[in-house]
Structures are given as C-alpha cells and as structure tokens.
C-alpha positions in Angstrom: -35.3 5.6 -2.5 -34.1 5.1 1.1 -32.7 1.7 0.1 -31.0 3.4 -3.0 -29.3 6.0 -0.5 -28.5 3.2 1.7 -26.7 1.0 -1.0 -25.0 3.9 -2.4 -23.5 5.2 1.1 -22.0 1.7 1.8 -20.2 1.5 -1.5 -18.9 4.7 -0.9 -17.8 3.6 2.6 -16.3 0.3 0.7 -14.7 2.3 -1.3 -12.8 4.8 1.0 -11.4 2.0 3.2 -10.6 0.0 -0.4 -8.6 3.5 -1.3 -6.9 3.8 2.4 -5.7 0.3 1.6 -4.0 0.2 -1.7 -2.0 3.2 -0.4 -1.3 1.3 2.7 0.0 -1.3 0.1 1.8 1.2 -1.9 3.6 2.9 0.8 4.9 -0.7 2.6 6.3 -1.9 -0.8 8.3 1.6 -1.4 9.3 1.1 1.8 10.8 -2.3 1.4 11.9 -1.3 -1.4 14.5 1.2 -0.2 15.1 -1.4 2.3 16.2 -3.7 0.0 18.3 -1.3 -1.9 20.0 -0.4 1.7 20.9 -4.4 1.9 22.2 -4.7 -1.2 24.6 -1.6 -1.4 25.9 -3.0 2.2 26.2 -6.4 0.7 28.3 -5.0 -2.5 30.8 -2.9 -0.2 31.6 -6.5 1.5 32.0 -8.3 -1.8 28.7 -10.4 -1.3 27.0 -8.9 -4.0 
C-alpha cells in the first residue's frame, strides 16, 4: 500500500510541474506572438511589409 501511495504522489508531482510547463509554453508563444504582430505593423508603416 505504501508503494501504491508512493507511486501515486510522484505522478501527481509529475504532473503539476508537466501542467506549470505547458502554461509556461503557452504564455511565451502569446507573447511572441504579439511581438511579432508589433514587427510587422512597424514594418507595413515603412513599406517593408
């Protein structure tokens, strides 16, 4: 049973860092994704777009 609890507490752990990560990932690509949207407006208004 204790291995069981063990096991089960680990994955949870996994899990929560796992979680903290995609939304890591998630909020660096929105971020560069206004970035690139900042570039290309600035690039339109001097006629490189």
């Amino acid at each position: 049973m204790q291995e069981i609890n063990r096991y089960a507490d680990s994955e949870f752990r996994y899990s929560d860092k796992s979680d903290d990560a995609a939304v890591e990932k998630l909020l660096r690509d929105a971020r560069l994704r206004e970035r690139a949207a900042r570039e290309m407006e600035e690039m339109k208004k001097k006629g490189n777009w």
